[in-house]
C-alpha positions in Angstrom: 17.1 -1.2 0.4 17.0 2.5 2.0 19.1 5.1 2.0 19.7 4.8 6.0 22.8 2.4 6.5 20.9 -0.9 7.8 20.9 -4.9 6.9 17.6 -5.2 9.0 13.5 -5.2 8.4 13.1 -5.3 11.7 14.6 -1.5 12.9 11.9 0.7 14.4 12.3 3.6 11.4 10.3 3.9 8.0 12.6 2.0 5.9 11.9 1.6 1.8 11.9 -1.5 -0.1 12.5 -1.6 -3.8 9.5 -4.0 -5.6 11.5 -6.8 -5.7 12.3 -6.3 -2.1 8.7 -5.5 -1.4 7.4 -9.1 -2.6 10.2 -10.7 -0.8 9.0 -9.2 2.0 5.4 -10.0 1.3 6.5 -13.3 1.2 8.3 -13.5 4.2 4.8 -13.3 6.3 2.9 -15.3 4.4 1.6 -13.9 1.5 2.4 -14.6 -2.5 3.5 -11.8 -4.0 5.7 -11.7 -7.3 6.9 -8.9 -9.5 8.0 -8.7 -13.6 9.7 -6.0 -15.1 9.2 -5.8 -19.1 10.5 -3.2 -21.8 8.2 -2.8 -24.9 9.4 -0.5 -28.1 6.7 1.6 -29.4 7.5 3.1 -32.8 8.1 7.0 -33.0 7.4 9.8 -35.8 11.1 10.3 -36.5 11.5 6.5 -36.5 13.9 6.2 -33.3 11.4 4.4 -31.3 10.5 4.5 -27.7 11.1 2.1 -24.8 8.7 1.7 -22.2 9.3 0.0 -19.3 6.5 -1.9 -17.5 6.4 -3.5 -14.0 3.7 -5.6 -13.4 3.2 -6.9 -9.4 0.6 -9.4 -8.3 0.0 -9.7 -4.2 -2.2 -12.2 -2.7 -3.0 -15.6 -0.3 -2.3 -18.7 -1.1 -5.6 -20.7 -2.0 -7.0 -17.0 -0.9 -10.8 -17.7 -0.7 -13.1 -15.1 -2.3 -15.6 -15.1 0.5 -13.0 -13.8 3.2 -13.0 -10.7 0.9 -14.5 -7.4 2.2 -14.8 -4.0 -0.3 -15.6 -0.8 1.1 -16.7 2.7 -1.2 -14.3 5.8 -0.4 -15.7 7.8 2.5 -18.0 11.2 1.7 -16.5 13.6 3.6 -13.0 14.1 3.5 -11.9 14.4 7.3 -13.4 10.6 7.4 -10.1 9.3 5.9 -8.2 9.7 8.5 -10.2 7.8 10.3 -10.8 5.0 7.9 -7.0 4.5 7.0 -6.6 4.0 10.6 -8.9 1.2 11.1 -7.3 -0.5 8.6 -3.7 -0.7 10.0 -2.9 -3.0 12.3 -3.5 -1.8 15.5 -6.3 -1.4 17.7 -7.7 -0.4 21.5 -6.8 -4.0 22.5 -3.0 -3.9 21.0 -0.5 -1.6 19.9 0.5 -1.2 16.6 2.3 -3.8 14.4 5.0 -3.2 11.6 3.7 -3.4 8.3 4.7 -2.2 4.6 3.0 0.7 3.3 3.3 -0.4 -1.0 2.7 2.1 -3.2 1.8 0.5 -7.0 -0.1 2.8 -9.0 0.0 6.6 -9.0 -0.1 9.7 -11.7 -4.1 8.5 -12.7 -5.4 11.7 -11.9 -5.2 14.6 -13.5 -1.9 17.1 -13.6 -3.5 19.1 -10.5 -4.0 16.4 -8.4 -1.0 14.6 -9.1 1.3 17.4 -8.5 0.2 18.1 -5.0 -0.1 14.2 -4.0 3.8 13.6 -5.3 5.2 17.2 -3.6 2.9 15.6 -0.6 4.6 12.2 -0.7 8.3 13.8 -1.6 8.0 15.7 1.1 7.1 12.6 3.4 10.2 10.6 2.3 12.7 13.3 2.0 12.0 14.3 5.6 12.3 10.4 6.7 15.7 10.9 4.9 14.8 9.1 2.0 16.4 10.1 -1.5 15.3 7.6 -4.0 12.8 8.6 -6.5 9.2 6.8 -5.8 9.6 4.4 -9.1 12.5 3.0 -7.2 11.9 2.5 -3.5 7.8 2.6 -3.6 7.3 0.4 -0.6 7.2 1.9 3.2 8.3 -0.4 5.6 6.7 1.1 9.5 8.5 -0.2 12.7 6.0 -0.5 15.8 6.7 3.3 16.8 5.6 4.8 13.9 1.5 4.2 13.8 0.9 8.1 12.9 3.7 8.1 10.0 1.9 4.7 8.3 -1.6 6.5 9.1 -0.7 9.5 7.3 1.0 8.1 4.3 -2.2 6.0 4.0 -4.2 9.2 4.2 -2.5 10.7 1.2 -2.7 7.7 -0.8 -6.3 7.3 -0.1 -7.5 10.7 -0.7 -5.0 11.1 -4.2 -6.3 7.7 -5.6 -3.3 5.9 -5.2 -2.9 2.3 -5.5 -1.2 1.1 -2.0 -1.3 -2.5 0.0 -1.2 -2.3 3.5 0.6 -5.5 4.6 1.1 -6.5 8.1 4.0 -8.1 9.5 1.7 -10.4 11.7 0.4 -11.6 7.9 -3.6 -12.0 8.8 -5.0 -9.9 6.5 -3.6 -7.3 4.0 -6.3 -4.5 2.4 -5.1 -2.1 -0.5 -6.5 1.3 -1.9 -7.5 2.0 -5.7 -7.9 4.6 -8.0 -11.0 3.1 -8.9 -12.7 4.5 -5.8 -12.9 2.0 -3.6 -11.1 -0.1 -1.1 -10.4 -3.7 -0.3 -9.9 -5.8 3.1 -9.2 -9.5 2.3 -8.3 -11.9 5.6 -6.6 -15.2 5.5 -8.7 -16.6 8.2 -12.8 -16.3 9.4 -11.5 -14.8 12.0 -9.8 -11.8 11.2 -12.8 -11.3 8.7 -15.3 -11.5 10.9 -13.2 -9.1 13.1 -13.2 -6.8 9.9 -16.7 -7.1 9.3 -17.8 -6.0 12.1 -15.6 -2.8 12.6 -16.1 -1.7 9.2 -19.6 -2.2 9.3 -19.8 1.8 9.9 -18.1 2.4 5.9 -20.5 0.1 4.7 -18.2 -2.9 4.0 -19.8 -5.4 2.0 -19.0 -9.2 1.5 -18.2 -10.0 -2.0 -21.8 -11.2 -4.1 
């Protein structure tokens, strides 16, 4: 699962999930999450061939309904990410922080300049958390409930590199994710939560779905 020595989710350090472990996990708290590996040959110029491998992940409710769904447009300044990546963990004035996974699914979009800093960024994040796997491997971050600022600022990278990541709660009420296609997503499993949501994301312009 990591490279620390540990049987348990439930530790209060960053721990990193493999995919597979990742939708497990996603499971666990109430979501449906499933992930496929593939290999597809692509023919070459000198006729060897190359093998790709694909993984293809899909992450939502069950019987999710479409109107609990909340999208949001990237922020225009850039000191406003902070900010919005730490309204949407889970945590608040009224109650601390919760564990959640941190899932990274989609990187390297951008261009080479952009990628290279947002991978030495995110290396440099893991490696110091004393994790040695490479990204492609473990790329799911798994926060215990003394950790707020780490999730926050892995969120922050992700967000401001156009990563693909799902912020998943342990508590399983809502989940949100980032995309590379500039904008963000909040979707709640109850009115609740989205009302909650709606109301304290009202200031990034969060808008129901038409």
């Amino acid at each position: 699962m990591t490279s620390r020595d540990s049987n348990s989710y439930d530790d209060d350090f960053m721990k990193t999930l493999t995919w597979e472990q990742a939708a497990e996990w996603a499971n666990s708290v109430g979501l449906g999450a499933t992930v496929e590996r593939s290999v597809q040959e692509y023919p070459t110029e000198d006729g060897k061939g190359e093998k790709i491998s694909t993984i293809n992940k899909s992450i939502y409710f069950p019987n999710e309904n479409p109107a609990l769904r909340l999208t949001l447009p990237l922020p225009q300044l850039p000191y406003q990410v902070v900010y919005l990546a730490n309204a949407l963990l889970p945590y608040s004035e009224s109650y601390e922080f919760q564990p959640c996974l941190l899932w990274m699914t989609d990187w390297g979009i951008m261009g080479e300049v952009s990628e290279r800093v947002a991978k030495s960024l995110v290396e440099s994040f893991r490696s110091a958390r004393g994790e040695r796997n490479l990204l492609i491997e473990t790329p799911a971050h798994l926060f215990g409930e003394t950790e707020a600022t780490d999730a926050q600022t892995l969120l922050t990278i992700a967000i401001v590199f156009g990563w693909d990541c799902y912020i998943i709660p342990k508590h399983g009420k809502y989940y949100a994710l980032t995309s590379h296609d500039e904008f963000l997503e909040v979707i709640s499993g109850a009115d609740a939560t989205h009302e909650r949501f709606k109301a304290e994301l009202e200031p990034w312009h969060a808008a129901e779905r038409a």
